[in-house]
N, C-alpha and C positions, 0 to 999 in steps of 0.2 A: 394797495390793490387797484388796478384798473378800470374795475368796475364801479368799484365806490367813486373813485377819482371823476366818475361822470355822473354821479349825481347832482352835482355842483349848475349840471349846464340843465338838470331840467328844475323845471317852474314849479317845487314846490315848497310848500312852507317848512319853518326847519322842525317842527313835530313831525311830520313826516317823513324830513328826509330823513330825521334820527333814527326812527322804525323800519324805514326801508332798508338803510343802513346794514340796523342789527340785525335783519330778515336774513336777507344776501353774507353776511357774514357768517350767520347761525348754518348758512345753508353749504358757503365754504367750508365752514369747518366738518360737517356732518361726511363729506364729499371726499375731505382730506383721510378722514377716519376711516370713511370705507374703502378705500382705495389701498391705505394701511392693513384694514381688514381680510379686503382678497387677497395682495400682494403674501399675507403670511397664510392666506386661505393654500395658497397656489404653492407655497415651498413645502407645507403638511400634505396636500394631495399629488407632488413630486415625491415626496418621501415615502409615502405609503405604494405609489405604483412601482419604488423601486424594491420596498420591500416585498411587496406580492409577487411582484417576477420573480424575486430570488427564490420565496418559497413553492410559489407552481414549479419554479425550474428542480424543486430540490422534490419535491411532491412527485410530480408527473414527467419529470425531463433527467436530464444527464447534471451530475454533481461538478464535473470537471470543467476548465474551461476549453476543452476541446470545440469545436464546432460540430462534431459528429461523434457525442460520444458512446459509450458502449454498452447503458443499458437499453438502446434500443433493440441491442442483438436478439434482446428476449422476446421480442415482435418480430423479428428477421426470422428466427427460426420456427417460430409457429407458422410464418407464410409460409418458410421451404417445404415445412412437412405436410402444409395442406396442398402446392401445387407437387410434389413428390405423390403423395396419394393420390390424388387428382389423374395424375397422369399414368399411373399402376390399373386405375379401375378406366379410365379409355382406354389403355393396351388391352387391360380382360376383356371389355366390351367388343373392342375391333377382334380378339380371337374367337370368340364365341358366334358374332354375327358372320364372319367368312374367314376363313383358315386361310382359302387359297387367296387373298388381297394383298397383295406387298406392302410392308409396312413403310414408312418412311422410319428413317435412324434417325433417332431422337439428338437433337445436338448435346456433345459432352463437353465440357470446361476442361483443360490441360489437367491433369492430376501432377503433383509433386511426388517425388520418388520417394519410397521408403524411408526411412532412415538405414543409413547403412550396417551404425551398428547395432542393429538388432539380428540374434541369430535365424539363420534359415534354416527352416524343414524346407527338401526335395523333396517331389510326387512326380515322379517319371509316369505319362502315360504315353505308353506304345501304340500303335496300331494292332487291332486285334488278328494281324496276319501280316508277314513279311514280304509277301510276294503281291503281286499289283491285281487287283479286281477283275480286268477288262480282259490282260495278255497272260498270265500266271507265271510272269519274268520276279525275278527280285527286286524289290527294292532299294532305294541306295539314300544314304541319309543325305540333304543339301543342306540344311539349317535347323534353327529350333526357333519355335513360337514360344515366348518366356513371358508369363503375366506374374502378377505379385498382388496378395492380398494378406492384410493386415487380421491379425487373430489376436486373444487375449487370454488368458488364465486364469478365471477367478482366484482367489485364497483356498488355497487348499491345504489341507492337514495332514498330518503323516504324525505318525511317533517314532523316536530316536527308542532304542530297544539297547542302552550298555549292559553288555554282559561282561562280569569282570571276573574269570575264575579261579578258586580259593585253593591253594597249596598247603598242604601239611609237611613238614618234618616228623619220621615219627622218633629220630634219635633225638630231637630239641623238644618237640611237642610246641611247634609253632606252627600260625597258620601266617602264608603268606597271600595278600592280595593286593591290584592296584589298586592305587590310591582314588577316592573321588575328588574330582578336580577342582577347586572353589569355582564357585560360580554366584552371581552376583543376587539371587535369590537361593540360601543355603537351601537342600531338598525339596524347593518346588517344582512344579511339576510344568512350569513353562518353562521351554528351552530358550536360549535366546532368538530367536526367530521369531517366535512367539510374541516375545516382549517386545522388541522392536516392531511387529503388527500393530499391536494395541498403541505404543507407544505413538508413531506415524497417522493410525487414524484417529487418534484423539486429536493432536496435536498439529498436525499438519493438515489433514484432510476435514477435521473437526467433527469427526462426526462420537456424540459421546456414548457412554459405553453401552448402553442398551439397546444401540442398536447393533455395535458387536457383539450381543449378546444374540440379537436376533442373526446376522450373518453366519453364526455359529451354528444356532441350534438345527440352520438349513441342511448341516451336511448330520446331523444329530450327534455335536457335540456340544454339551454341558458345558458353557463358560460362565458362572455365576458374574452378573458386574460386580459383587463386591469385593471376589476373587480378583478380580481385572483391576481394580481400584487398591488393591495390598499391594498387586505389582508396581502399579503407577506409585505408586505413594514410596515403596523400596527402592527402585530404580530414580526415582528422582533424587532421594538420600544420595545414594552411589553414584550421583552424575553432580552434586554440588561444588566439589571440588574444581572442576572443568570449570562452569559457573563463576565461581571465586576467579580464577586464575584469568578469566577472560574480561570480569571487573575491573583487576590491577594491572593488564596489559593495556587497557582502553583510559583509562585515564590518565598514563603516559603520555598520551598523543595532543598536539598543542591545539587541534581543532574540533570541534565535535557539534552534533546536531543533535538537537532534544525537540522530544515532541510526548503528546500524551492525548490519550482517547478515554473514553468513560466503557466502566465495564459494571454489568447490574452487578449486584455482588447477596446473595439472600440475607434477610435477616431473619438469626431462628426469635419464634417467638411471637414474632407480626404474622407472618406468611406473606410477608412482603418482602420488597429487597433495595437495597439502598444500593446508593451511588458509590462506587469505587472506580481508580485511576488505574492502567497501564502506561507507565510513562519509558520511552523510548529512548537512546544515546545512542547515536553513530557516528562513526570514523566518518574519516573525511577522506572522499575517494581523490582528492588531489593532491594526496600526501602519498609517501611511499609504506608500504606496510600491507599487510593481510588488514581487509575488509571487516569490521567486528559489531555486530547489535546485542547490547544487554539491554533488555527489558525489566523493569522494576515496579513491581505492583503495589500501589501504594492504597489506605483506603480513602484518600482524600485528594484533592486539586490544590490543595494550600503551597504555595512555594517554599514551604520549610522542607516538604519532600525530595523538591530538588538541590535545595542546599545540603541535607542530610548524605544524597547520593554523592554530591560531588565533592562535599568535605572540601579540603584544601585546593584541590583542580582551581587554574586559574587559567586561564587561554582566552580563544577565539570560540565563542557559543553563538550557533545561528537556532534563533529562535522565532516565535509569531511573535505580536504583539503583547499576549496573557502579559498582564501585571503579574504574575505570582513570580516569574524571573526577575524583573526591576531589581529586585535586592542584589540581585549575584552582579548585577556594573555600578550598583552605588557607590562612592568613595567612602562610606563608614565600614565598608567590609575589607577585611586587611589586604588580599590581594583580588582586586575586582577583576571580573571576568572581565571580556571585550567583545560589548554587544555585536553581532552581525545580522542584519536586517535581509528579511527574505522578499526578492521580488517576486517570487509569485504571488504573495499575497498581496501586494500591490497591486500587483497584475491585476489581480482577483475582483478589486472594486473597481475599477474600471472595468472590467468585464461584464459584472451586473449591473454598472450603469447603463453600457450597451444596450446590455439585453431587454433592460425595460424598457426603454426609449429611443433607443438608435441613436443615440447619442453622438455628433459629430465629435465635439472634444472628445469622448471618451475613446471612440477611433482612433483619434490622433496619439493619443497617450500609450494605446494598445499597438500602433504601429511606431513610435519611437521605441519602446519595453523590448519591443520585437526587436529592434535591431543590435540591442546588449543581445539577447539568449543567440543570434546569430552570428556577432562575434565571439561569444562562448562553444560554440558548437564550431567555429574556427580552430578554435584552442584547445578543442580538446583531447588529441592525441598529442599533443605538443609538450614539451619541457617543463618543468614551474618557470625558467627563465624566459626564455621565446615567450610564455604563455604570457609573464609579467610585463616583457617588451608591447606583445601587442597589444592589453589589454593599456599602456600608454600612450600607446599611436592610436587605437580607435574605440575603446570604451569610455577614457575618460573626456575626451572630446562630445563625445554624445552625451555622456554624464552630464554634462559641464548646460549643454545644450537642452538638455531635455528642463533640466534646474530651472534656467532661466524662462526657458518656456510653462513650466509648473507657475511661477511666482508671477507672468504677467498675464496669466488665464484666471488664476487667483483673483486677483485684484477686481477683474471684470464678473466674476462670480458672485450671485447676493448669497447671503448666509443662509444655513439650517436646510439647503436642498442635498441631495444624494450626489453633484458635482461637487459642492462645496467639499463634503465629507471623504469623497475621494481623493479629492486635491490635499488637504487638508492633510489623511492620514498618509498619505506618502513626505510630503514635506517635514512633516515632525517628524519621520525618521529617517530623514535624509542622510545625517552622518553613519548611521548604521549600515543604511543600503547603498554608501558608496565605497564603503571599508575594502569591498574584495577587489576592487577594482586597481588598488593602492600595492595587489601583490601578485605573483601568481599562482598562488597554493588553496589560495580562499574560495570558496564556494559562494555562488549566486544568490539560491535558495536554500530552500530548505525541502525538496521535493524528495533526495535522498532515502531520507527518517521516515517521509509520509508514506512512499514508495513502499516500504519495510515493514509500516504498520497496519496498511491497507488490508492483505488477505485475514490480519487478524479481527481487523473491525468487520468485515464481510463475514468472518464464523461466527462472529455472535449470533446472529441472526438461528444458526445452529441449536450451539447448548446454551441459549437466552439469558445463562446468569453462570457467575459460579458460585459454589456452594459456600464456602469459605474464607477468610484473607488466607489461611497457610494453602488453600487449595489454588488460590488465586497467584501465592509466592512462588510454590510448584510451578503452576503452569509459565509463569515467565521465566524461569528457569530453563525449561525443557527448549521452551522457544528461545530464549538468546542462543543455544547452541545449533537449534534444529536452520534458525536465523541465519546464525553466522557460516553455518556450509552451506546454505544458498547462497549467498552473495560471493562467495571465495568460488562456486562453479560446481560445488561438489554434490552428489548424490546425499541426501541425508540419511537413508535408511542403508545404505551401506557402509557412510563411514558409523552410524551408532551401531550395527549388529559391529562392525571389525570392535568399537572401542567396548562395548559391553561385555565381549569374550577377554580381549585383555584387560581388562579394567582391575578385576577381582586380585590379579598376581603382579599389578604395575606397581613400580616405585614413584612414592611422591616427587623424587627428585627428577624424576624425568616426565613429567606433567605434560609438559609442555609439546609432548612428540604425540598427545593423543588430542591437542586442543584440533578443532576443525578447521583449519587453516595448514595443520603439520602433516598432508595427506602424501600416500601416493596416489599413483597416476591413474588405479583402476576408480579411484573414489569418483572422479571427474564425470559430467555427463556431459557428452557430446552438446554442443552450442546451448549451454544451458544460459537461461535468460536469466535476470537474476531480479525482474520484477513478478515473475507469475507465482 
């Protein structure tokens, strides 16, 4: 040391300078340690400001990394409807205070056109006289003034009334009458329209049964839920096979996305309810084939669930990081899966680096990421081959780039901060998240699966648990099919009412013409989106 090094030149005895010494040393060292001290003070209070933004963001803000995402809509609309009322009781104010004032026209936004196909009621309104007010000549038509306004039909009830009348012989002393037709609840008293109701607002719309209980009793009819809950319970028996059949089609396919949400699940006995899985598997929408999601509800997070599902399946699996997959790409398992690494969730931590801190590097990492998902979005009407050409003229260029740029950002990063751990978890999976790049059939992310499981994680919030695991098996059931004709375009309450009427009289061997993918043309919804 330096310091010490100059005690030499002053004038004291060496008892002294030995204490003086040890003083300035004892003083070095104290200096050294806290300096150690805050340095790890400073990467613990980096670390928790990244955690507290993640959680305000997920508490108070948007879960997505959007920049504008969409639960603020729910603040949007409370303002429309108060400057919407607002401006109702100044119109009432300004007619009340003087009739004869000219109002100004309120500015209107362009409205978007109807949908086309929806049918139209005409209301022709004439003039209440043909002939002209002023000169009492006729009239003569030059045009029509045509507005259009949007109407609804609540659920409405009606009863199907068969009458089937009975024939005697009296030289045989037989009675002849038609037949009643199987139907998929023998003698109940829901027709299928019915079932398909209940079945859509449980499931689709989420709303559980008591409150179709209550929708019911508005017009005064009697829907017991437990009545409604034998249909559900029937109708899902009689829909299993679909189910099955939609299992052994999907895991055919050599690529697939898995993902999994937590669902309360009750337990009798506590009046509490434990934790259980929905675990998701989807095609891969850059493969050729019908679009397909079976959901499997499992009552645990353990990855023996997803080895159980996938049995012998060996392919291309994009998954998150969860350890409970690890086992499915280890080489003790006879045909290992082939891990594919999802960047959005990369994305993802550099995102909440951002957000807590402004993060320059994390910017930069968010704007290179950017530039894969925007040669992606190049390729996406394109070929598997084109797709695989470009993605070696300019994905893997930037792959290559971004890499090298990760490992010497790295280096300059001290450990245990919220960059470190970003860096950190994208590099450890680098060989996964560069897999897709290497073809062009492979998928980026895994946004797909999430995209699919989303409106279901959002109905929880609905009916808060389910009652059972077989109620829980049911319900993914219902949903892998109600699932798989969203994504394929089609109406779901009209391909289940078509397959519930044939269902009862279809042959096993021809399965396959009722799976939700096997449609005609009327099943289809006009520009249906296949995330809502």
């Amino acid at each position: 040391m330096k310091i010490l090094n100059q005690l030499d030149d002053l004038n004291l005895d060496t008892t002294a300078k030995t204490q003086v010494a040890a003083l300035i040393q004892s003083l070095l060292d104290q200096i050294k340690k806290d300096t150690e001290t805050l340095q790890a003070k400073d990467l613990k209070i980096q670390a928790l400001i990244l955690e507290l933004a993640h959680l305000r963001r997920i508490r108070y803000g948007v879960k997505s990394e959007a920049l504008s995402g969409l639960q603020r809509d729910l603040f949007e609309e409370t303002c429309n409807e108060d400057i919407a009322a607002l401006e109702a009781e100044v119109e009432q104010a300004g007619e009340q205070a003087d009739s004869t004032v000219t109002k100004p026209k309120r500015p209107r936004a362009g409205r978007q056109p109807l949908p086309a196909h929806l049918p139209r009621i005409e209301h022709r309104h004439e003039p209440a006289s043909c002939q002209c007010g002023q000169c009492g000549k006729d009239l003569v038509k030059i045009g029509e003034d045509i507005t259009e306004q949007l109407d609804v039909e609540p659920a409405k009830f009606f009863v199907h009334r068969h009458i089937r009348p009975q024939y005697a012989c009296r030289n045989c002393e037989t009675i002849t009458a038609a037949p009643v037709p199987p139907a998929i609840i023998d003698g109940g008293m829901a027709a299928v329209g019915l079932l398909v109701w209940v079945l859509i607002s449980k499931y689709l719309d989420h709303l559980p049964l008591y409150r179709l209980e209550q929708i019911a009793a508005r017009d005064q009819v009697i829907l017991a839920r437990s009545t409604m809950a034998e249909w559900v319970g029937r109708t899902g028996v009689a829909l299993q096979p679909l189910v099955d059949r939609l299992v052994e089609l999907l895991l055919k396919r050599g690529t697939l996305h898995a993902d999994e949400t937590p669902v309360p699940q009750l337990d009798p006995g506590s009046g509490k309810t434990k934790k259980a899985y929905l675990w998701a598997y989807r095609s891969n929408d850059l493969e050729d084939g019908p679009r397909i999601i079976v959901f499997d509800y499992r009552g645990g997070r353990s990855g023996d669930h997803a080895r159980q599902f996938l049995g012998n399946w060996h392919g291309h699996l994009m998954v998150d990081d969860y350890g409970g997959y690890k086992a499915l790409f280890t080489e003790a398992r006879q045909d290992p899966c082939i891990e594919l690494g999802c960047w959005a969730h990369a994305r993802r931590k550099f995102f909440d680096l951002h957000q807590a801190n402004a993060s320059s590097m994390a910017l930069e990492a968010l704007t290179r990421i950017g530039q894969l998902y925007h040669i992606e979005q190049q390729g996406k009407a394109l070929s598997i081959d084109v797709r695989q050409q470009l993605r070696l003229e300019q994905s893997q260029p930037a792959l290559n780039a971004l890499h090298e740029w990760l490992i010497q950002t790295r280096i300059k990063t001290a450990n245990g901060g919220g960059s470190a751990k970003a860096l950190d978890y994208t590099l450890k999976r680098w060989p996964s998240l560069i897999r897709y790049a290497e073809t062009g059939h492979l998928p980026i992310d895994n946004n797909p699966v999430e995209n699919t499981i989303r409106p279901i994680a959002l109905g929880k919030k609905n009916w808060l648990f389910t009652g059972s695991e077989r109620a829980g098996q049911r319900a993914a059931a219902i949903q892998t099919l109600l699932g798989t004709a969203k994504l394929n375009g089609i109406d779901p309450a009209a391909w289940l009412r078509d397959t519930l009427e044939k269902l009862p009289t279809w042959p096993n061997s021809r399965i396959d013409e009722l799976l939700p993918f096997a449609h005609p043309v009327e099943y289809i919804k006009p520009d249906q989106d296949e995330n809502n």
